[in-house]
Backbone bond lengths (Angstrom), bond angles and torsions (degrees), N, CA, C in turn:
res aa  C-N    CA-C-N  psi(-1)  N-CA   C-N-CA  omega(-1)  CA-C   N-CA-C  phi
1 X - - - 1.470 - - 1.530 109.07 -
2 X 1.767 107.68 126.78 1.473 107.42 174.04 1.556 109.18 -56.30
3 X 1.614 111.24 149.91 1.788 101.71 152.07 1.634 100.17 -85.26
4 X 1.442 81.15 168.72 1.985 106.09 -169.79 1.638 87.50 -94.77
5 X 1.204 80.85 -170.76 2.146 89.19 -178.47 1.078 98.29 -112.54
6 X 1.097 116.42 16.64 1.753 106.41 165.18 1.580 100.00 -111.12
7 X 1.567 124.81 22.13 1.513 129.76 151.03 1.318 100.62 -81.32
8 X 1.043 149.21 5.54 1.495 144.77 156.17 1.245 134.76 -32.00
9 X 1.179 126.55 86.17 1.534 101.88 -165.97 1.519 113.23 -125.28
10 X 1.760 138.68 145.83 1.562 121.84 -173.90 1.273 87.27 -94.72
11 X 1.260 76.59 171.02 1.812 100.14 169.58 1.240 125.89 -57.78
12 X 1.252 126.62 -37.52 1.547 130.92 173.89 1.974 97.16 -67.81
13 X 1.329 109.74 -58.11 1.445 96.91 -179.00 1.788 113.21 -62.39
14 X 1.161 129.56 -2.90 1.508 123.81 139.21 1.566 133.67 -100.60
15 X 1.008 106.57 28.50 1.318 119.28 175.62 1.596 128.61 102.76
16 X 1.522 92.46 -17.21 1.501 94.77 -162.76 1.793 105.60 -92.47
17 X 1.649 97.50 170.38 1.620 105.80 154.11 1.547 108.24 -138.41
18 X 1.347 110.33 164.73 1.597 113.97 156.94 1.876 108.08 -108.05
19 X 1.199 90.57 157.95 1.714 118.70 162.53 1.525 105.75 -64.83
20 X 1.247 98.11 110.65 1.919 97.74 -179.20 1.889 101.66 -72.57
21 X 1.233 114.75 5.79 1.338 111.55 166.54 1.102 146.88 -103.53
22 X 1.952 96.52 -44.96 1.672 110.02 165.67 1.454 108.70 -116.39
23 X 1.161 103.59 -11.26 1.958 104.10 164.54 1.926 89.34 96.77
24 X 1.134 136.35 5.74 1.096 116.41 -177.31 1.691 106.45 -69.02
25 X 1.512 98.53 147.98 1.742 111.99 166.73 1.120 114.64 -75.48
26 X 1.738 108.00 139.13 1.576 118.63 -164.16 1.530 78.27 -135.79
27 X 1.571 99.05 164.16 1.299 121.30 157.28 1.592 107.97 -85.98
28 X 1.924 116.36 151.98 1.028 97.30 -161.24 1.673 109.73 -93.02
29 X 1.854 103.26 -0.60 1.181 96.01 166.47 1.628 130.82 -76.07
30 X 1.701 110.30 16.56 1.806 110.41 173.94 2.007 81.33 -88.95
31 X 0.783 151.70 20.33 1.440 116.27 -160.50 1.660 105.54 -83.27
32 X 1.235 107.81 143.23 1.835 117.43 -172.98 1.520 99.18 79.85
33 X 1.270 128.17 -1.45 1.762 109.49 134.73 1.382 128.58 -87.92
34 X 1.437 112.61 -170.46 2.141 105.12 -164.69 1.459 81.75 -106.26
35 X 1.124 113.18 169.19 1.362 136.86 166.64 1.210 110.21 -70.76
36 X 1.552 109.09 122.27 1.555 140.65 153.93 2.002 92.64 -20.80
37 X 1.306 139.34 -69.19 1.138 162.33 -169.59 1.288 117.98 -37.55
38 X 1.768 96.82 -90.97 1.413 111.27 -172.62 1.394 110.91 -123.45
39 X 1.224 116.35 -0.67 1.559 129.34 157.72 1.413 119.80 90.01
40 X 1.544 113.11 2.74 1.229 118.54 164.28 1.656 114.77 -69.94
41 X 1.501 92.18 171.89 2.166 108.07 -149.45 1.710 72.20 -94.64
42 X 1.633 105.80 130.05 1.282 128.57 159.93 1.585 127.28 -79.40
43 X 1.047 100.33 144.41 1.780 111.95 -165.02 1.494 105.68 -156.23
44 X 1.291 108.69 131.23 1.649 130.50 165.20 1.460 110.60 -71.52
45 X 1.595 117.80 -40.39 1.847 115.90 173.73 2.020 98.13 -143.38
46 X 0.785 101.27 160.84 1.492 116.68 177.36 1.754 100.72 -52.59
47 X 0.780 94.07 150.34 1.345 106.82 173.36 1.685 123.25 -82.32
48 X 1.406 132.61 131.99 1.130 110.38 -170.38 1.838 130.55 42.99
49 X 1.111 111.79 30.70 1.666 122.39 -172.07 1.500 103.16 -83.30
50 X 0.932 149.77 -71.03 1.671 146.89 165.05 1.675 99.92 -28.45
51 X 1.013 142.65 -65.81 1.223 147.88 177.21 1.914 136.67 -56.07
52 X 1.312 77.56 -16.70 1.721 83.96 175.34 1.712 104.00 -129.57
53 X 1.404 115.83 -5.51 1.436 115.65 168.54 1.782 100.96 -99.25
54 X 1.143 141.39 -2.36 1.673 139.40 164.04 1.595 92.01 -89.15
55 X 1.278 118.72 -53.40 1.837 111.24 -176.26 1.584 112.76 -54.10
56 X 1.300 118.58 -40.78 1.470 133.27 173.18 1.420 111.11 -50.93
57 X 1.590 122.02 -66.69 1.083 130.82 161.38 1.293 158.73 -63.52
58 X 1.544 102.67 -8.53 1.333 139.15 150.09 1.234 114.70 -69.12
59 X 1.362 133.82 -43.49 1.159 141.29 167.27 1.589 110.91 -72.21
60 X 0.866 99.54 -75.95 2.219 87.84 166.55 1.310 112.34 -31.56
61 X 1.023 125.73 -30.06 1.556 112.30 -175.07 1.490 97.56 -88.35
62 X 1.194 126.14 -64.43 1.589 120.67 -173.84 1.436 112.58 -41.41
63 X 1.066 129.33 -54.63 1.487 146.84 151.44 1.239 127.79 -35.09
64 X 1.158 109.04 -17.55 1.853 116.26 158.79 1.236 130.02 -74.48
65 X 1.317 122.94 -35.89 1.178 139.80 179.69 1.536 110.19 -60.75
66 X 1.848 124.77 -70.51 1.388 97.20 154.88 1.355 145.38 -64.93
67 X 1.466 120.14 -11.91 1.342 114.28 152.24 1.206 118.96 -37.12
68 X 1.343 123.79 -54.64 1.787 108.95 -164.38 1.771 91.68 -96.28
69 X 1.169 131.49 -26.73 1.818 125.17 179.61 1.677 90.45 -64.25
70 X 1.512 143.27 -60.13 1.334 121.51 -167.53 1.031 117.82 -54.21
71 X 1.481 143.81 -176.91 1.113 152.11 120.62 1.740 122.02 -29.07
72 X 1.015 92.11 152.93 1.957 91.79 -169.89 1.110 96.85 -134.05
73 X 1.443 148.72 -28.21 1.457 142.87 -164.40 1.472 102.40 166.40
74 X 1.563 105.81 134.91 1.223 115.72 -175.17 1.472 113.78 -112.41
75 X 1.145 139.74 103.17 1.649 166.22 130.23 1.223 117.85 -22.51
76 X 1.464 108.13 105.45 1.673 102.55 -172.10 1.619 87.69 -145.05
77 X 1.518 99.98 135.41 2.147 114.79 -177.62 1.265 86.28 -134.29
78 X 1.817 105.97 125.81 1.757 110.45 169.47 1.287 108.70 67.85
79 X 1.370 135.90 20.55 1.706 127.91 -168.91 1.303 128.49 80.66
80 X 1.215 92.63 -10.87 1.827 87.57 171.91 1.585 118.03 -128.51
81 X 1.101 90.72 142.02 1.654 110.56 179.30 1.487 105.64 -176.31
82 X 1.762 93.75 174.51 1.676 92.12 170.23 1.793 99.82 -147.84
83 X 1.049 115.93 168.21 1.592 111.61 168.48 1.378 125.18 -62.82
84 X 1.637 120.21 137.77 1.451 124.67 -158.37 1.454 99.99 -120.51
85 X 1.140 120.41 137.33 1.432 124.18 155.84 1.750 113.58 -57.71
86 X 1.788 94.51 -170.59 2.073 77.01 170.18 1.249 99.07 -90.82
87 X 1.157 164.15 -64.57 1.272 143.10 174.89 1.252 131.20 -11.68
88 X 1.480 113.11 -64.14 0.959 120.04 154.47 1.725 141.62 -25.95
89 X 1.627 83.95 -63.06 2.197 99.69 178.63 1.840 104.33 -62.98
90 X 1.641 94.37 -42.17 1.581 94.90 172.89 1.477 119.77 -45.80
91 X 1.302 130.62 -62.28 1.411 128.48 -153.12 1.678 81.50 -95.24
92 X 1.479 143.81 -10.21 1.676 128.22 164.97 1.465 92.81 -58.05
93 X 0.905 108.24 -68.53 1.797 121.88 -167.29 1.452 113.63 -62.68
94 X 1.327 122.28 -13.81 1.707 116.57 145.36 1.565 113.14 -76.28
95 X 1.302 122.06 -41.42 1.546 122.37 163.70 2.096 114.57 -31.65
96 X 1.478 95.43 -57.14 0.953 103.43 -172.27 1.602 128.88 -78.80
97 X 1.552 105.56 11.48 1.367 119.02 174.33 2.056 98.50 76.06
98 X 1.377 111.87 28.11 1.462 101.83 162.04 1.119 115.20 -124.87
99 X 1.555 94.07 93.89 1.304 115.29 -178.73 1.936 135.36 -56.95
100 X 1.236 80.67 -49.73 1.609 111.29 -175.67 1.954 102.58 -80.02
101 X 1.787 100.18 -41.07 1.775 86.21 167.42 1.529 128.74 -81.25
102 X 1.090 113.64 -12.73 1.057 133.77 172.96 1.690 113.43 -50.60
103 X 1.464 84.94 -62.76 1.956 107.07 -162.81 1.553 111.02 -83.26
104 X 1.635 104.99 2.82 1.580 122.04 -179.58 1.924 95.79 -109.70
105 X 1.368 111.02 -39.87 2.008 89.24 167.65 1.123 107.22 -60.03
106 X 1.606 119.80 -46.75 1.842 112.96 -162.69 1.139 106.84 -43.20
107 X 1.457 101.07 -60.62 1.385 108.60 -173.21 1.206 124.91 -40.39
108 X 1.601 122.60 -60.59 1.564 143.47 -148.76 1.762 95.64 -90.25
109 X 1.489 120.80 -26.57 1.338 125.40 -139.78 1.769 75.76 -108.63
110 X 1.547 129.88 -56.13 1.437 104.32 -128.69 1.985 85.02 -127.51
111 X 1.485 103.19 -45.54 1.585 112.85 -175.45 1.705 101.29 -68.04
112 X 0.765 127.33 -79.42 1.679 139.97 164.08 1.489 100.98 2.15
113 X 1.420 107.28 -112.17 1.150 118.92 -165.81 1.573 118.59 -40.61
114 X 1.712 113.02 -44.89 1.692 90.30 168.47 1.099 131.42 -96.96
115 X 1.295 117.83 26.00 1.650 129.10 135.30 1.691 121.84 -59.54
116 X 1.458 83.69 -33.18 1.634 97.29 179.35 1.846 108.35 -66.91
117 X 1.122 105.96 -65.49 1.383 112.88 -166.78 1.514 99.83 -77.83
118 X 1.334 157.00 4.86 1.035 150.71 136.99 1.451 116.75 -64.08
119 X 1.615 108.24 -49.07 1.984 100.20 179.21 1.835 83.09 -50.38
120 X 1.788 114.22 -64.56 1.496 118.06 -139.90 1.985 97.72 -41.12
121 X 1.403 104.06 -43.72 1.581 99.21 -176.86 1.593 121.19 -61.30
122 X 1.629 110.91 -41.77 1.665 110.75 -174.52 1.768 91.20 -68.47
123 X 1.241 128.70 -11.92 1.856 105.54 171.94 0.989 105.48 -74.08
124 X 1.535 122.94 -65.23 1.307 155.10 -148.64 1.946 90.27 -51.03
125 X 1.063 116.42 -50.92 1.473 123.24 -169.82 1.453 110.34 -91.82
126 X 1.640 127.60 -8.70 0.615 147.07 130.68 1.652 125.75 -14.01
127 X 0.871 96.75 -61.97 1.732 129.52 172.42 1.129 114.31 -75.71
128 X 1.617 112.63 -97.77 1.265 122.34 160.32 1.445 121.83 18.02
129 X 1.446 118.41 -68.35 1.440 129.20 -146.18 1.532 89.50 -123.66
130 X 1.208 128.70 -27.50 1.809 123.38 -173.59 1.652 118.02 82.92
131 X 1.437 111.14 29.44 1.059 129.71 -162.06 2.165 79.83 -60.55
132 X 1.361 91.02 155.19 2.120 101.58 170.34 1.397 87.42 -119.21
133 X 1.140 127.68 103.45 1.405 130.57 150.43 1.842 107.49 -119.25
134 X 0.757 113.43 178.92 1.083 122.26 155.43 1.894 138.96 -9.95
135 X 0.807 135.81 59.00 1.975 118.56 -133.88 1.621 87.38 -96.99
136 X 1.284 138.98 -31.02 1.514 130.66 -172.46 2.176 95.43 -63.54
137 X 1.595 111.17 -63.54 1.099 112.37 145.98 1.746 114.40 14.70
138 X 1.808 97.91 -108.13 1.097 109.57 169.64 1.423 130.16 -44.38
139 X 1.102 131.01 -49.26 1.231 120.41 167.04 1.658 135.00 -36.02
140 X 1.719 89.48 -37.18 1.593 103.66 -170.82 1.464 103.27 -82.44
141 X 1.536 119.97 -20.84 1.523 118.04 -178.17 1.823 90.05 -76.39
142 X 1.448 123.48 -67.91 1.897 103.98 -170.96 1.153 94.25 -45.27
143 X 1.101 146.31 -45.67 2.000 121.76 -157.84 1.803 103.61 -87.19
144 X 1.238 123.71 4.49 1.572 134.17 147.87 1.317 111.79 -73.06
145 X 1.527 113.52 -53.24 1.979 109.56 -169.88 1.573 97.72 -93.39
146 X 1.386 124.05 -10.70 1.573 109.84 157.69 1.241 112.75 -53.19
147 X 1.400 120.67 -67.38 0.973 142.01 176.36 1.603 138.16 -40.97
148 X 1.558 112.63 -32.13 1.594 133.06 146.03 1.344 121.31 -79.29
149 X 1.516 113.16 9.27 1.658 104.05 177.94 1.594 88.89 -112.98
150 X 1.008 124.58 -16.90 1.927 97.84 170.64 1.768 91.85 -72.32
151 X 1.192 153.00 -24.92 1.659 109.90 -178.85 1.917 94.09 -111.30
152 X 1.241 102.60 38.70 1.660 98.58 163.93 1.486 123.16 -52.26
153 X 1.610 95.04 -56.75 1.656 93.21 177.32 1.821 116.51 -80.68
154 X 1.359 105.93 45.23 1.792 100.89 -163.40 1.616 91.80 -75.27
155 X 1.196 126.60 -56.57 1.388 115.74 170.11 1.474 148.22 -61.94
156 X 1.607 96.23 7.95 1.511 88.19 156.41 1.136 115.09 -99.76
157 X 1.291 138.21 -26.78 1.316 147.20 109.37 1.268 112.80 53.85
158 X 1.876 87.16 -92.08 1.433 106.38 -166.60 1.701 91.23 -78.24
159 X 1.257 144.77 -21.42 1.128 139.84 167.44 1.697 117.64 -38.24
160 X 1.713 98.56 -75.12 1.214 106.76 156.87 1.346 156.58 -49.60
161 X 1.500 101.79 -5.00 1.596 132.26 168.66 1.327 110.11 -78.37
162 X 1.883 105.25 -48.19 1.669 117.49 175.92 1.286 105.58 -62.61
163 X 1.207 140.77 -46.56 1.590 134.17 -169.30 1.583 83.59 -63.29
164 X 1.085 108.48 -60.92 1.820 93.25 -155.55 1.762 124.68 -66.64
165 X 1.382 101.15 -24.44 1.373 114.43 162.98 1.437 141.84 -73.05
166 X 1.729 100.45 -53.08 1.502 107.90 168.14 1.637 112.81 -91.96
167 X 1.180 132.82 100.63 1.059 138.99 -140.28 1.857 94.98 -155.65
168 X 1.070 133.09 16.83 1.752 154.76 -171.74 1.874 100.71 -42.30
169 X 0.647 91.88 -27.35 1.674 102.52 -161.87 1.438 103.60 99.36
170 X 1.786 104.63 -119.88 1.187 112.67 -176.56 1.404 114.58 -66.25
171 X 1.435 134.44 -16.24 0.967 140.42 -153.57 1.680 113.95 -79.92
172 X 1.786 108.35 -63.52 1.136 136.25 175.15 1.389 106.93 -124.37
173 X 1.143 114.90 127.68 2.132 120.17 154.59 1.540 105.75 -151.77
174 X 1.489 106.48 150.90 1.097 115.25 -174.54 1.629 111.77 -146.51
175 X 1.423 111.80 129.40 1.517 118.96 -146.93 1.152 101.36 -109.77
176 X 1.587 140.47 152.85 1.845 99.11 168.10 1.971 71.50 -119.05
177 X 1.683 105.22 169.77 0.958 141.15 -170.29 1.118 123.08 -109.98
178 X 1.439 126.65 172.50 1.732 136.37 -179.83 1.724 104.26 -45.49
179 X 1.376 107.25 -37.74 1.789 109.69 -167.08 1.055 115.87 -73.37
180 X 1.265 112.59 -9.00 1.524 131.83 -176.20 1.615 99.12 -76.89
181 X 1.231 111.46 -45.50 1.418 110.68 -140.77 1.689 80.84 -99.89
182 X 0.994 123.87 -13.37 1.610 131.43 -157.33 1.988 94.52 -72.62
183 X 1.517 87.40 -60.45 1.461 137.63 165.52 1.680 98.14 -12.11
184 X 1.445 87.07 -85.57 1.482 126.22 -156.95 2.262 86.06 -51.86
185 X 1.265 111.16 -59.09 1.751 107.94 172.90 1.501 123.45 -42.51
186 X 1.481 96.81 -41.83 1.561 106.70 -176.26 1.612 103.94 -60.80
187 X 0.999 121.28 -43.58 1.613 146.49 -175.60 1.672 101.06 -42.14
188 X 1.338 103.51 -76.01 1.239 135.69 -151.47 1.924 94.26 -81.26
189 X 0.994 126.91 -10.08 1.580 132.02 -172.00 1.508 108.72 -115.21
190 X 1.636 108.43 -18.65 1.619 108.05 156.59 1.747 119.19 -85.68
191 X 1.333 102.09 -40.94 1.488 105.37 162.16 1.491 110.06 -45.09
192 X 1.210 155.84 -74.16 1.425 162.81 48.57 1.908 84.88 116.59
193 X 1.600 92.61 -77.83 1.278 128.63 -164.94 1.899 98.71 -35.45
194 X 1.299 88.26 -65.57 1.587 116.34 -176.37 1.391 133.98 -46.72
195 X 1.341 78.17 -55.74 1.563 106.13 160.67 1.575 124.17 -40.01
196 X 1.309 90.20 -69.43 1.657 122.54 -164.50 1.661 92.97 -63.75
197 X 1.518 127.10 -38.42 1.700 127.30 -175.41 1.563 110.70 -45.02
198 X 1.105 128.15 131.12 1.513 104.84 149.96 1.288 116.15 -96.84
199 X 1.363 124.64 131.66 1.708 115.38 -170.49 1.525 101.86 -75.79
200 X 1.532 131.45 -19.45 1.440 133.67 163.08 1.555 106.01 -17.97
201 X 1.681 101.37 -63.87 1.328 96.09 -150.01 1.941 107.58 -76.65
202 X 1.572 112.33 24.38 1.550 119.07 -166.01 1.697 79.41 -97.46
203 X 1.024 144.89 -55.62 1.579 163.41 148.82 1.514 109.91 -7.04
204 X 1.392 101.07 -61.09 1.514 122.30 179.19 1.474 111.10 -31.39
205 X 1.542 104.25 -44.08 1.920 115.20 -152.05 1.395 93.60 -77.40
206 X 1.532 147.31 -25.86 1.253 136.52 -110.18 1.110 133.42 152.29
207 X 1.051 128.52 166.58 1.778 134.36 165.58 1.174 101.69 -112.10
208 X 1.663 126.07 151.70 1.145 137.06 -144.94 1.508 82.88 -107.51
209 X 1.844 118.44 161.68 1.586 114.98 -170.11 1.726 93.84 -73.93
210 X 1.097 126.75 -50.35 1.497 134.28 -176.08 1.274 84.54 -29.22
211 X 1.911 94.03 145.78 1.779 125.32 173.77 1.892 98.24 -90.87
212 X 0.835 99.94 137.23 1.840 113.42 174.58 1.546 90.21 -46.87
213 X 1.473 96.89 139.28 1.793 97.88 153.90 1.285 124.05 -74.86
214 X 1.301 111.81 141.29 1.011 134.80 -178.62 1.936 121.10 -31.12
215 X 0.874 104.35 -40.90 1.872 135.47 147.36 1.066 114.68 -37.35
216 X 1.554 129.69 -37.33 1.393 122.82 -148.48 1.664 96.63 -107.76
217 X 1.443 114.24 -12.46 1.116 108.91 -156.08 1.344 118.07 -129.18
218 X 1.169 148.12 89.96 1.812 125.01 -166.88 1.818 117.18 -87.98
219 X 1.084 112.29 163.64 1.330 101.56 173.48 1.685 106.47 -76.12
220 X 1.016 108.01 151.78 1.448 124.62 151.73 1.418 136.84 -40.06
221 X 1.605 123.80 108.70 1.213 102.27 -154.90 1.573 94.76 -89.81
């Protein structure tokens, strides 16, 4: 007889834990002592993780709004210019035949991140509420917005490349601004966000609708 996928079971619901450091197996009755090992404090789920990844992300979102309303970098050819939002620096910097930097803020500055904080919310509520959707699904979207927050800050980057490069005198200068730095928090408070999740507890709610592979499971002799 096949098992069903509701033979699923974690490790904490069989007793066990790992070392979030060296991965050694603990019983789960050491948990909130350090490891026999490497001496770090043992845990079955993060501590406070639902609670400081919604504070993280709650705050990135409020914090977005003046990011893109401030100024982000100021663009000045021949003496004149004025400070641009990202919208703004974007379509300056299509003016200016920069094509490719341009279409790398949109991206990094405005598409990015609330892709980011939308996956971060469908987990976050995920949880939260015990929604049964899908959980393999979910998993594969955090290891997507893990994965887009190492080039989160790619556009200040290239921001900070422009101060240091176009530097003309009167000709060309380029300043970056409050939105930058506004920016640069929002950034760093979804990382935060991510971080702080444990995807364990996406596991916690359920078994995912997917049938076990075929691999995972033998019949019964």
């Amino acid at each position: 007889m096949t098992d069903s996928p509701t033979a699923f079971r974690s490790a904490r619901d069989s007793g066990y834990l790992l070392c979030s450091d060296c991965e050694k197996l603990h019983y789960l009755s050491q948990e909130g002592l350090h490891c026999d090992r490497c001496g770090a404090r043992l845990h079955s789920r993060i501590a406070n993780s639902m609670s400081i990844s919604w504070a993280c992300l709650i705050a990135s979102i409020l914090l977005f709004l003046p990011a893109n309303l401030l100024p982000i970098m100021t663009f000045t050819t021949f003496g004149q210019g004025e400070p641009s939002t990202i919208l703004g620096g974007v379509l300056h910097l299509l003016e200016e035949d920069m094509l490719m930097i341009g279409l790398i803020v949109l991206t990094a500055s405005i598409v990015v991140p609330v892709l980011k904080m939308i996956a971060l919310t469908i987990l976050l509520c995920t949880v939260q509420f015990g929604l049964q959707t899908n959980l393999r699904q979910k998993t594969m979207m955090f290891r997507i917005v893990e994965w887009i927050g190492r080039w989160s800050m790619l556009d200040i980057f290239v921001i900070g490349i422009l101060v240091a490069l176009v530097q003309l005198g009167s000709i060309a200068h380029i300043e970056g601004n409050h939105g930058a730095t506004a920016f640069a928090i929002v950034v760093l408070l979804t990382m935060f966000s991510a971080i702080a999740f444990d995807t364990r507890l996406i596991w916690d709610n359920g078994i995912s609708d997917c049938p076990p592979d075929s691999t995972d499971h033998k019949d019964d002799q």
